[in-house]
Backbone atoms as SQL, in Angstrom:
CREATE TABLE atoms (id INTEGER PRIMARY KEY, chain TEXT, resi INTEGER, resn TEXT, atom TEXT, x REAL, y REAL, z REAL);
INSERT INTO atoms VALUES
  (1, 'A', 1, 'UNK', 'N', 84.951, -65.038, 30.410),
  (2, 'A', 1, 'UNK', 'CA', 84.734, -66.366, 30.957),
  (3, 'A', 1, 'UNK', 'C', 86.040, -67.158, 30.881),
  (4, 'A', 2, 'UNK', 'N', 86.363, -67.678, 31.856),
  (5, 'A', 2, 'UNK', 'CA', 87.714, -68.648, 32.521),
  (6, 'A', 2, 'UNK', 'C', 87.499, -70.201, 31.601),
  (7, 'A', 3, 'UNK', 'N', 87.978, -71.003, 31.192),
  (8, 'A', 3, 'UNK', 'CA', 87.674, -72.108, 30.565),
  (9, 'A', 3, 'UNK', 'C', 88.081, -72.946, 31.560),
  (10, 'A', 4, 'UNK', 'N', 89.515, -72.872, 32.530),
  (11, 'A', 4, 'UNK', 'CA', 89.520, -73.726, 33.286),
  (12, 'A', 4, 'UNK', 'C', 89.731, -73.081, 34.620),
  (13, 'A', 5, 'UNK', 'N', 89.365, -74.262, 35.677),
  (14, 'A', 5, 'UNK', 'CA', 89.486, -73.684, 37.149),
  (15, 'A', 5, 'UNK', 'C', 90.618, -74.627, 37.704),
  (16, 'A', 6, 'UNK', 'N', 91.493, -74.054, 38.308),
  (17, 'A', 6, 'UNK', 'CA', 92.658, -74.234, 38.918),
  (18, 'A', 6, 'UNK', 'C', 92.441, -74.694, 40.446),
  (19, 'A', 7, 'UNK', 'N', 92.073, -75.191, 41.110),
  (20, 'A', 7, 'UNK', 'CA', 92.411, -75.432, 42.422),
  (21, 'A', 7, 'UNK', 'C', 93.636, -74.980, 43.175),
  (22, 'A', 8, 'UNK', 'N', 94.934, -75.240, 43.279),
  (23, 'A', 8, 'UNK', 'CA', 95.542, -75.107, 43.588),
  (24, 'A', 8, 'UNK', 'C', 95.868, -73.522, 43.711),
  (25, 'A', 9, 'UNK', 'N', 95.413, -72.822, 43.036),
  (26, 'A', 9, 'UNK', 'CA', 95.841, -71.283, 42.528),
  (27, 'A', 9, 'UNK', 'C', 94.600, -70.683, 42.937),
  (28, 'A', 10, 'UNK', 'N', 93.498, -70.990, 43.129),
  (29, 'A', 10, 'UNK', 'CA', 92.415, -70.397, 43.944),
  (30, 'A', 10, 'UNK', 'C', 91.525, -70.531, 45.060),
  (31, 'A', 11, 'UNK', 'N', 92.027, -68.852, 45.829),
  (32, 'A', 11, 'UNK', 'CA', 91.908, -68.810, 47.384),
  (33, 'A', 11, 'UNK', 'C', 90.153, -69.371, 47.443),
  (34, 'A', 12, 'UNK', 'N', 90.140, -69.723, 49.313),
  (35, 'A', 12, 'UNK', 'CA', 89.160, -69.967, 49.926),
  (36, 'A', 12, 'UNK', 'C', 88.556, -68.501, 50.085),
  (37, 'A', 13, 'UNK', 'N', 87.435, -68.092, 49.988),
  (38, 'A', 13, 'UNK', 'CA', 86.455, -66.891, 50.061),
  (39, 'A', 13, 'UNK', 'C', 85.934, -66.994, 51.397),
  (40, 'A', 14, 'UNK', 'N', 86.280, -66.769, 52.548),
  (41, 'A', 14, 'UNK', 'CA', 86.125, -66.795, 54.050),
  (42, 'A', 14, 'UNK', 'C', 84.578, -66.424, 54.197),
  (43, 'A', 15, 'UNK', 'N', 83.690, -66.734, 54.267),
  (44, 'A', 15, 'UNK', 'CA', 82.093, -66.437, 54.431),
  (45, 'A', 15, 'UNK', 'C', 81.431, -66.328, 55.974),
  (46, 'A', 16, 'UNK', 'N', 82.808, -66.797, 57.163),
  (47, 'A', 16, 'UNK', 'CA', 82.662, -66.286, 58.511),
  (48, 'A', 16, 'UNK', 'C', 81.312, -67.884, 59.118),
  (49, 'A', 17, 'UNK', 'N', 81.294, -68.307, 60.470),
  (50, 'A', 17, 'UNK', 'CA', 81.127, -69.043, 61.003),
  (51, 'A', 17, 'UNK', 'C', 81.318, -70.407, 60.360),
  (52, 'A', 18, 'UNK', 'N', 82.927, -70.705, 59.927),
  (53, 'A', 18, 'UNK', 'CA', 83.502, -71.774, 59.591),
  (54, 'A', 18, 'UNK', 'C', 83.055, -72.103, 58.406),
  (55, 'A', 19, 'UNK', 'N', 82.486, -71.588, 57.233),
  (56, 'A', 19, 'UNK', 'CA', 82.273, -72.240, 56.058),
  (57, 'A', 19, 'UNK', 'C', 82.911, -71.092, 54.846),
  (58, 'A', 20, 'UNK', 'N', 83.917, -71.695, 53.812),
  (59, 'A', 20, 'UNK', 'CA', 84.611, -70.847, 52.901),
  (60, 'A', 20, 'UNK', 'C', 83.848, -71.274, 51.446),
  (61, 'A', 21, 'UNK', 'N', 84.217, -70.584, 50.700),
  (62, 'A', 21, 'UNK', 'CA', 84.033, -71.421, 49.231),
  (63, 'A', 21, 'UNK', 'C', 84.983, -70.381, 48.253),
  (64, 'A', 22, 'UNK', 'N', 84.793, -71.667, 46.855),
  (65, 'A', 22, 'UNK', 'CA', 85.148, -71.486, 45.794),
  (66, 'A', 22, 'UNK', 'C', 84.712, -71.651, 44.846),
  (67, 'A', 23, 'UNK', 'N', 84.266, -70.252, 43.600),
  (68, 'A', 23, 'UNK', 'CA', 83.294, -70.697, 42.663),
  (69, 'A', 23, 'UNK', 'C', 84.806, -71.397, 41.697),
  (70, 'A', 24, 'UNK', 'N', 83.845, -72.158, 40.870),
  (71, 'A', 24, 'UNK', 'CA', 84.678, -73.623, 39.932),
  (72, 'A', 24, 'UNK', 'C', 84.527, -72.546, 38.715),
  (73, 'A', 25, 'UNK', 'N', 83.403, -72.471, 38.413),
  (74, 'A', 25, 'UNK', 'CA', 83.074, -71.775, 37.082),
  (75, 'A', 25, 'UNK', 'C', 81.488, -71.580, 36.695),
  (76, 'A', 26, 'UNK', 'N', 81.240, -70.778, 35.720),
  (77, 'A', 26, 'UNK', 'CA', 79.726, -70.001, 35.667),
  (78, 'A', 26, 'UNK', 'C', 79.616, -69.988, 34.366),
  (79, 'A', 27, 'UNK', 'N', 78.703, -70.169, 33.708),
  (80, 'A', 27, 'UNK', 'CA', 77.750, -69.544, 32.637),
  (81, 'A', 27, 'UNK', 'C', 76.868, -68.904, 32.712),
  (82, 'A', 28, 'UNK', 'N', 75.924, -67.862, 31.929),
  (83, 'A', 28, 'UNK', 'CA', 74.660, -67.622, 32.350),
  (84, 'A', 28, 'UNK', 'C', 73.654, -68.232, 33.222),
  (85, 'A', 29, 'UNK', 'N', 73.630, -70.118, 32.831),
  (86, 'A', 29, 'UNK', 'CA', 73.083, -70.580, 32.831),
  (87, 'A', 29, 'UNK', 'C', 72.895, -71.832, 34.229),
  (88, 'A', 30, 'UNK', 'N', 74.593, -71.715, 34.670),
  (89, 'A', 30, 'UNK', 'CA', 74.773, -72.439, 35.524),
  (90, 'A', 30, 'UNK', 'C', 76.277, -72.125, 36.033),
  (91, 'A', 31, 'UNK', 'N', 76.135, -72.344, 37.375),
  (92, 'A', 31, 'UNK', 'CA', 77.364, -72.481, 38.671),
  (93, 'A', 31, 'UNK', 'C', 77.858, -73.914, 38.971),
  (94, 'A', 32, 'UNK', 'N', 78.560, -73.768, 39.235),
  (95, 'A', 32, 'UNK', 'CA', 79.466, -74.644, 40.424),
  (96, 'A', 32, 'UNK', 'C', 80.172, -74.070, 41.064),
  (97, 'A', 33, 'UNK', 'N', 80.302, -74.317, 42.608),
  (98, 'A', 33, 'UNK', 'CA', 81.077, -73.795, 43.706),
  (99, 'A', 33, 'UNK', 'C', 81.077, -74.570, 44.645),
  (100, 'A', 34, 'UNK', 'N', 82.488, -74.845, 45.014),
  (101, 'A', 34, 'UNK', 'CA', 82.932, -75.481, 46.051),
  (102, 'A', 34, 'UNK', 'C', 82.611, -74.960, 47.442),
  (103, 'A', 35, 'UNK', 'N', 82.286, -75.797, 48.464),
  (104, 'A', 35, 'UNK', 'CA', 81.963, -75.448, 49.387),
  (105, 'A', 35, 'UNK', 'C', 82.485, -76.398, 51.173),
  (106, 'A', 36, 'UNK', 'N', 83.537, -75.209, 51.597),
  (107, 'A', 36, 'UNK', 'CA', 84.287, -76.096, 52.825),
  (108, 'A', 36, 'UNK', 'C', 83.642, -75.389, 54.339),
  (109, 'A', 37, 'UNK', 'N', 83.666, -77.021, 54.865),
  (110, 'A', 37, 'UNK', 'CA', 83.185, -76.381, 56.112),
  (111, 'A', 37, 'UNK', 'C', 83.578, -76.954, 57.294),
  (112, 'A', 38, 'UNK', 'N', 83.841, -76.327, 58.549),
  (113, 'A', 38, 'UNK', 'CA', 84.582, -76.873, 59.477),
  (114, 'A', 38, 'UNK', 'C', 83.688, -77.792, 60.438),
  (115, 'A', 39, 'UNK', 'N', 84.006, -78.747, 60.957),
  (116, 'A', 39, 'UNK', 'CA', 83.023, -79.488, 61.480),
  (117, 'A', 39, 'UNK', 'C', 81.957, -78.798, 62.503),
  (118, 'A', 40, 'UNK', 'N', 80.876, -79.141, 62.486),
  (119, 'A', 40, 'UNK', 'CA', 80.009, -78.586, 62.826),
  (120, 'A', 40, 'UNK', 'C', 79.044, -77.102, 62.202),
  (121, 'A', 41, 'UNK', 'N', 80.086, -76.606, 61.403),
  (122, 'A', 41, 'UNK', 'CA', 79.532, -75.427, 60.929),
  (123, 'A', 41, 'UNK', 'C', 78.129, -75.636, 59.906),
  (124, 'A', 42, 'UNK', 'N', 77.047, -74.646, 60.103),
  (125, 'A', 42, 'UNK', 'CA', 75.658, -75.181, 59.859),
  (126, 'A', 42, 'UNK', 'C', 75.458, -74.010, 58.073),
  (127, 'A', 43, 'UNK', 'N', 75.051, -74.487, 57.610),
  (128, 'A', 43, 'UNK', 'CA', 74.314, -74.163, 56.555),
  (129, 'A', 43, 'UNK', 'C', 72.994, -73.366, 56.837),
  (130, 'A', 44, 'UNK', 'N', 72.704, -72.811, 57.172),
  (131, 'A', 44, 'UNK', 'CA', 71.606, -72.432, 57.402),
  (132, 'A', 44, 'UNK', 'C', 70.006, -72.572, 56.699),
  (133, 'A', 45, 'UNK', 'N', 69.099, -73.214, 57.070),
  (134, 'A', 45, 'UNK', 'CA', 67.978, -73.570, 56.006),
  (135, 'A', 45, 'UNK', 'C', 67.578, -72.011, 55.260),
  (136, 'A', 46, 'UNK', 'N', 67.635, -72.344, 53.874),
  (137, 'A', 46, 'UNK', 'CA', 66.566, -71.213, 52.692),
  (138, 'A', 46, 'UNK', 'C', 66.086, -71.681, 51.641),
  (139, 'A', 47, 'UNK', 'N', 65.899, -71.366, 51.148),
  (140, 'A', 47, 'UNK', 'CA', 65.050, -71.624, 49.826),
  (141, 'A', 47, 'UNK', 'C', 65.491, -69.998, 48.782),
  (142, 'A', 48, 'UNK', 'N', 66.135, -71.016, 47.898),
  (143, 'A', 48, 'UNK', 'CA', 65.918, -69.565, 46.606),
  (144, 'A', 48, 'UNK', 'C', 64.888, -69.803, 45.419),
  (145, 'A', 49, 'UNK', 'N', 64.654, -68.499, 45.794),
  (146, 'A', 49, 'UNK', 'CA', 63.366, -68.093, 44.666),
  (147, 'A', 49, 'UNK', 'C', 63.433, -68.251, 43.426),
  (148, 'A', 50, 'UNK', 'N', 64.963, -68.098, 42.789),
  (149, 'A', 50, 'UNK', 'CA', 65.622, -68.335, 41.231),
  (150, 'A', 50, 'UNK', 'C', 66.009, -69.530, 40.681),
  (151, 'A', 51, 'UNK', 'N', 66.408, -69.965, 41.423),
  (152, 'A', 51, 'UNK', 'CA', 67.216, -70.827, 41.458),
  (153, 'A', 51, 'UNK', 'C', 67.428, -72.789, 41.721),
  (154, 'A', 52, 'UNK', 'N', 67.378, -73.367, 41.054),
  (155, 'A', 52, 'UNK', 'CA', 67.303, -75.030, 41.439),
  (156, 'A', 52, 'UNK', 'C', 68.655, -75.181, 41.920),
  (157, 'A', 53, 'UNK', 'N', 69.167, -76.479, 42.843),
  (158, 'A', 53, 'UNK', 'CA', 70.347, -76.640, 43.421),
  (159, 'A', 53, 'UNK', 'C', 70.969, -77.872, 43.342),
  (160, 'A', 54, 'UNK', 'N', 71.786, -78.559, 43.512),
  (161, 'A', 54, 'UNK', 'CA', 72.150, -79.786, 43.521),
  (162, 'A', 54, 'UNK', 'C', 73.348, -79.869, 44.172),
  (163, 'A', 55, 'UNK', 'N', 73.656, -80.433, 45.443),
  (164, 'A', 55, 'UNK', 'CA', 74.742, -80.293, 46.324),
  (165, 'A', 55, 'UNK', 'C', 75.296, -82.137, 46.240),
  (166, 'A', 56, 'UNK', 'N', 77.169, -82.144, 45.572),
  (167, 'A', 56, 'UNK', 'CA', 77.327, -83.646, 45.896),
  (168, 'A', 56, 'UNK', 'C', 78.113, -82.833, 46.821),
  (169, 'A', 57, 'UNK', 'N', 78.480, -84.339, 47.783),
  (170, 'A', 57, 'UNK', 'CA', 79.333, -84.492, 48.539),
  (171, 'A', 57, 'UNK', 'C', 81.145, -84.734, 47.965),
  (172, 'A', 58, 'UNK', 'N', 82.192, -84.215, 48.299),
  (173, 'A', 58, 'UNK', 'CA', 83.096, -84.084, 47.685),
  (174, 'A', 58, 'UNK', 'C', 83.910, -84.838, 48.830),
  (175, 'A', 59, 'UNK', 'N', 83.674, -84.837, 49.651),
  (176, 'A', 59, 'UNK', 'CA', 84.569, -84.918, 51.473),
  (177, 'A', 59, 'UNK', 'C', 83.712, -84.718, 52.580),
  (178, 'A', 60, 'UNK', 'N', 83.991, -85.660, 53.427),
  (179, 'A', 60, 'UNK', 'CA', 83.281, -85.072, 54.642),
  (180, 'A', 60, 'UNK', 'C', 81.849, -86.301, 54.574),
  (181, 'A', 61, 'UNK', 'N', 81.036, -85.606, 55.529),
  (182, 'A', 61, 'UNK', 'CA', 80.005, -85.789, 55.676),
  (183, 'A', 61, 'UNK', 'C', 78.882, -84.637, 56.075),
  (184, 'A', 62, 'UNK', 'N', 77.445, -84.930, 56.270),
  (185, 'A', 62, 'UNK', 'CA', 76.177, -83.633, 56.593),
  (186, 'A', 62, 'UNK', 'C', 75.112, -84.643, 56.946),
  (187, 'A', 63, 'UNK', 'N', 74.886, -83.507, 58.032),
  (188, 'A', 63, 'UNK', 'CA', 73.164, -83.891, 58.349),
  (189, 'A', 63, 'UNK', 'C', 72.779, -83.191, 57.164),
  (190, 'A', 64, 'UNK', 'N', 71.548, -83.352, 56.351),
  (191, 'A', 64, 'UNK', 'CA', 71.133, -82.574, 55.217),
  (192, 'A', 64, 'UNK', 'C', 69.499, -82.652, 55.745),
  (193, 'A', 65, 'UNK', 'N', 69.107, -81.570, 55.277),
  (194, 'A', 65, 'UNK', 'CA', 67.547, -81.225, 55.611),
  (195, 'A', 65, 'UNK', 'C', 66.784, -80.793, 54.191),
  (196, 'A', 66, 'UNK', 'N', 66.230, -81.151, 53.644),
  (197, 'A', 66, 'UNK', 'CA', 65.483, -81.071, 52.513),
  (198, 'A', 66, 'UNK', 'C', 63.818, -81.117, 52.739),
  (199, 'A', 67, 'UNK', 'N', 63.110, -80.144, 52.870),
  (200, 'A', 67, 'UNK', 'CA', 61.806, -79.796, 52.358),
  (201, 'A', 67, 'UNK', 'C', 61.196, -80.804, 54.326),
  (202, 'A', 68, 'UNK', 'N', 62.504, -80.592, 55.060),
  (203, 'A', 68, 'UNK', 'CA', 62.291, -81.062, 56.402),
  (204, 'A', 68, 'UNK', 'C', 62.251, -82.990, 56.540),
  (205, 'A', 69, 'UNK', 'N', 62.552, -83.200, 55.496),
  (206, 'A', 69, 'UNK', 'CA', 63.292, -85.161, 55.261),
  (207, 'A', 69, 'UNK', 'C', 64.947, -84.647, 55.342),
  (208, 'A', 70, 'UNK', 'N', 65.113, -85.509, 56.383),
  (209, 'A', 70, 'UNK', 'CA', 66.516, -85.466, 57.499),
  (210, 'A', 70, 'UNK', 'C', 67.134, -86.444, 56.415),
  (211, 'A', 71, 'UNK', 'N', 68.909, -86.544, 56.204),
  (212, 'A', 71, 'UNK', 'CA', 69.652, -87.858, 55.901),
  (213, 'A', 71, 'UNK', 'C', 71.116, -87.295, 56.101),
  (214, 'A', 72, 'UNK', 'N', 71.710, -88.876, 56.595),
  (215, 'A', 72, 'UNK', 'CA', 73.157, -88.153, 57.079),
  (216, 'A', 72, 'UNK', 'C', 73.809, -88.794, 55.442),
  (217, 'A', 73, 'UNK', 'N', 74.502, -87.751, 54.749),
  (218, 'A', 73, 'UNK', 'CA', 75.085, -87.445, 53.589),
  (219, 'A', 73, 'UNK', 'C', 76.847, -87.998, 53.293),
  (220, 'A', 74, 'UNK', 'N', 77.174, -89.283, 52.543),
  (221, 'A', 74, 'UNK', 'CA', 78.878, -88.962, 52.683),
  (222, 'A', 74, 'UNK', 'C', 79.295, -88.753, 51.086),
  (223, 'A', 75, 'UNK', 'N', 80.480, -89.116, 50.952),
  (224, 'A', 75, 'UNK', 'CA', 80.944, -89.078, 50.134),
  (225, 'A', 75, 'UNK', 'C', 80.397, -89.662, 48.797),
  (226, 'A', 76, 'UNK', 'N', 80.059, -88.947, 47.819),
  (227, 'A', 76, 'UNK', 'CA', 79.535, -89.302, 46.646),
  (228, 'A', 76, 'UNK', 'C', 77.799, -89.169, 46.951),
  (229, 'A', 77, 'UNK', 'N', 77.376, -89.008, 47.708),
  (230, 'A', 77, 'UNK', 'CA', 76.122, -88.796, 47.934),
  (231, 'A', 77, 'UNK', 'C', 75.999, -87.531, 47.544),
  (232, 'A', 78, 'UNK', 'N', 74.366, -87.209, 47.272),
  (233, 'A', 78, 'UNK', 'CA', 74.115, -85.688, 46.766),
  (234, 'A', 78, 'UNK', 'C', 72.447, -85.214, 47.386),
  (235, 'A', 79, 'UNK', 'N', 72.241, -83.866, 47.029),
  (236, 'A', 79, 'UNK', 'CA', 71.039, -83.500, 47.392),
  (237, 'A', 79, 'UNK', 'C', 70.409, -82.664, 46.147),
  (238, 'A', 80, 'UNK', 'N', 69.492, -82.752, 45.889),
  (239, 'A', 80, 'UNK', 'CA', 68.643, -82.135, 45.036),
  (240, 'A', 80, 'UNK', 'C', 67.373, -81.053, 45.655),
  (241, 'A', 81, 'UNK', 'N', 68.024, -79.981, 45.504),
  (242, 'A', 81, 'UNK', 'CA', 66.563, -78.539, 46.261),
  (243, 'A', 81, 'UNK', 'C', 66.150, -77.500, 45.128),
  (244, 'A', 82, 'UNK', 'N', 64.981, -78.476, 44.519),
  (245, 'A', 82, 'UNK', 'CA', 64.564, -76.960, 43.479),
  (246, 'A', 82, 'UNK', 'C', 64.168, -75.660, 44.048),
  (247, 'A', 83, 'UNK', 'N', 64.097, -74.576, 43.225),
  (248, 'A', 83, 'UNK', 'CA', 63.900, -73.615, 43.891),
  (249, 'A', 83, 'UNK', 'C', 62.451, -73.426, 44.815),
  (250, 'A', 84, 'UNK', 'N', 62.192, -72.259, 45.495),
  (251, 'A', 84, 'UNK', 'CA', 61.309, -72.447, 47.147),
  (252, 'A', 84, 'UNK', 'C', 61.373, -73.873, 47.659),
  (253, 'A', 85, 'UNK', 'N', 62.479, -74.740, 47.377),
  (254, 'A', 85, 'UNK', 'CA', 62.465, -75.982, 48.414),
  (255, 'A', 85, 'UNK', 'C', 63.431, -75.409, 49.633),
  (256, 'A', 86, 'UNK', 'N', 62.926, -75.464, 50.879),
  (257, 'A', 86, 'UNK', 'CA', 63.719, -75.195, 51.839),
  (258, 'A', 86, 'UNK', 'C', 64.804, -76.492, 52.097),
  (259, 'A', 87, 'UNK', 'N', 66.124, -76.061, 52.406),
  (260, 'A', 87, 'UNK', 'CA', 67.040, -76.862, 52.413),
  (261, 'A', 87, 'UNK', 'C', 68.168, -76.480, 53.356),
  (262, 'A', 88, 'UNK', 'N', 68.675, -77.081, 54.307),
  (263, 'A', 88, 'UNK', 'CA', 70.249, -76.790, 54.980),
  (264, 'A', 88, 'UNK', 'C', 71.234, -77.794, 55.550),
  (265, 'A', 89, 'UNK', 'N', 72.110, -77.621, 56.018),
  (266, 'A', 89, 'UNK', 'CA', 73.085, -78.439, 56.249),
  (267, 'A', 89, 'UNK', 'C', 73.895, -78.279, 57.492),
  (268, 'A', 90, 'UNK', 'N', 74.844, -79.341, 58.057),
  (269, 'A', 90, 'UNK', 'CA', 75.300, -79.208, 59.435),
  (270, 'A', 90, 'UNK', 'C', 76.731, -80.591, 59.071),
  (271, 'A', 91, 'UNK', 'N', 77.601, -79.942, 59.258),
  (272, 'A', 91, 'UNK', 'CA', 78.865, -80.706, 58.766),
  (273, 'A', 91, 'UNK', 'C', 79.350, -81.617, 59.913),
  (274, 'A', 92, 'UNK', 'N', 79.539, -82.555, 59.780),
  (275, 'A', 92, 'UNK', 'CA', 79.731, -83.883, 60.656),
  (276, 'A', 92, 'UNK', 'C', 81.230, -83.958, 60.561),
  (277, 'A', 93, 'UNK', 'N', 82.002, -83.700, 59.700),
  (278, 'A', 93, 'UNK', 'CA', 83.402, -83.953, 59.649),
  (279, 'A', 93, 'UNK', 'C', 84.204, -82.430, 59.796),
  (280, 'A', 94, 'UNK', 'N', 85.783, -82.052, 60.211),
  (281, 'A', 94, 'UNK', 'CA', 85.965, -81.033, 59.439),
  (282, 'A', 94, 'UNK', 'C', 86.365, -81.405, 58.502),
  (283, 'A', 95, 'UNK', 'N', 86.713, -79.924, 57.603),
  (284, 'A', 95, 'UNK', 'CA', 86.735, -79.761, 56.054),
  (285, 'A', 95, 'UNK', 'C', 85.709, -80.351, 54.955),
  (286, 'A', 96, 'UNK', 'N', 84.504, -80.670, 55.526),
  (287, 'A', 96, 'UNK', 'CA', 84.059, -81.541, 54.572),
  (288, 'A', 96, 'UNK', 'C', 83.252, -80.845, 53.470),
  (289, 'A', 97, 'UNK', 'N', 83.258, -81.097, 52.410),
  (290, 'A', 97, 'UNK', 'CA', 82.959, -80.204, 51.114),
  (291, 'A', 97, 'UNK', 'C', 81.730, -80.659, 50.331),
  (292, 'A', 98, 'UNK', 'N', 81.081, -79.616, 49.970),
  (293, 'A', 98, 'UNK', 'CA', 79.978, -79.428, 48.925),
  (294, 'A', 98, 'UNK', 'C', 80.152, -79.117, 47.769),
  (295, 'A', 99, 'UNK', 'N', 80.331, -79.944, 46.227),
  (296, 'A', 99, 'UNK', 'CA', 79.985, -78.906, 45.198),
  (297, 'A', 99, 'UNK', 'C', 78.713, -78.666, 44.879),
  (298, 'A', 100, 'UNK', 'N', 78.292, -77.683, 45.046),
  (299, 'A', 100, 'UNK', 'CA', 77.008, -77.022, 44.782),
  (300, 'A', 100, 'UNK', 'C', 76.874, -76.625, 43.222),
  (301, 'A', 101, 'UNK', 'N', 75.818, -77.191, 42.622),
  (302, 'A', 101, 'UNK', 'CA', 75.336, -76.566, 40.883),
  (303, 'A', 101, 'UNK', 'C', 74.036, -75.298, 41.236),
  (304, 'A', 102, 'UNK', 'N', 74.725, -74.471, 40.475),
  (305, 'A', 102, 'UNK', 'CA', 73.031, -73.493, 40.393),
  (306, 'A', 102, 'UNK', 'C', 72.972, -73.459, 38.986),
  (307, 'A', 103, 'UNK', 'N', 71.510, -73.245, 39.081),
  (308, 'A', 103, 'UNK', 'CA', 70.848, -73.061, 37.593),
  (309, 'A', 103, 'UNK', 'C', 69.621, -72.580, 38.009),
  (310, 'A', 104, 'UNK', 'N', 69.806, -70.871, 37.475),
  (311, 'A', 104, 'UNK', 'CA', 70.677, -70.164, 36.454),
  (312, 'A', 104, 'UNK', 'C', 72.079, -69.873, 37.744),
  (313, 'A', 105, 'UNK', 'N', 72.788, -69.364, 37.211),
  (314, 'A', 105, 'UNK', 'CA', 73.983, -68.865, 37.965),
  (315, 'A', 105, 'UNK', 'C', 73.649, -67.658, 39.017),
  (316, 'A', 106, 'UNK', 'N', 74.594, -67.925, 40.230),
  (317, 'A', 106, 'UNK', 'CA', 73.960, -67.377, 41.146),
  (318, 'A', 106, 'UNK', 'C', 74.787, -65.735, 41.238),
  (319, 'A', 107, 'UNK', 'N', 74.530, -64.807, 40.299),
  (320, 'A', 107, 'UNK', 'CA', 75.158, -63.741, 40.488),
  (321, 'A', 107, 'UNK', 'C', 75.226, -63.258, 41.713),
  (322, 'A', 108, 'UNK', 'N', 74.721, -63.383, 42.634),
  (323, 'A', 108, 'UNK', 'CA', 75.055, -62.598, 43.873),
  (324, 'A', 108, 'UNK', 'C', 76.238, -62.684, 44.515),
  (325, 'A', 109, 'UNK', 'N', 76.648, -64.312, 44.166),
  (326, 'A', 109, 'UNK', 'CA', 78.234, -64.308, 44.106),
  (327, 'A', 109, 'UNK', 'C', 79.322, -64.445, 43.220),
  (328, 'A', 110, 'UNK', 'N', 79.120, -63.051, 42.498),
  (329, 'A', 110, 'UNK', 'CA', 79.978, -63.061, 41.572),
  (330, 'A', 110, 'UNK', 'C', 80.535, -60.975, 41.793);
């Protein structure tokens, strides 16, 4: 386990139709990962089965869709999707960024 996360020194993870990320750091117990996206690029609605979520806004702006209650999202604003809450997103600005929390940590990207 990393104690600190560097920005500057760690690459964007290319995830393909304009949205990259960067995990911050993990415990068993919990994630953070940065999340960039080029304007317009969509989030796609899901729901995880494991997992609770909490997305702030870092940059940018989002249409945000939560459990199908619409809100346009900016800076310092956040979203809360426990797990089976369906949830997605649609980026209004480019570059505009998500840090995303999981709990528990989302091994699939690791």
């Amino acid at each position: 386990m990393q104690h600190y996360f560097d920005n500057a020194s760690t690459a964007w993870t290319d995830l393909g139709d304009g949205i990259r990320r960067k995990i911050v750091g993990h415990t068993p117990g919990l994630m953070s990962v940065l999340v960039q996206f080029d304007k317009g690029a969509v989030g796609t609605a899901h729901a995880h089965e494991a997992h609770d979520q909490i997305a702030f806004v870092v940059a940018g702006s989002f249409e945000v869709d939560v459990a199908g209650s619409k809100r346009i999202l900016q800076f310092g604003d956040a979203f809360i999707a426990p797990r089976l809450q369906f949830h997605g997103v649609v980026a209004l600005e480019q570059d505009s960024v998500l840090l995303d929390q999981f709990s528990p940590r989302r091994d699939d990207f690791l």
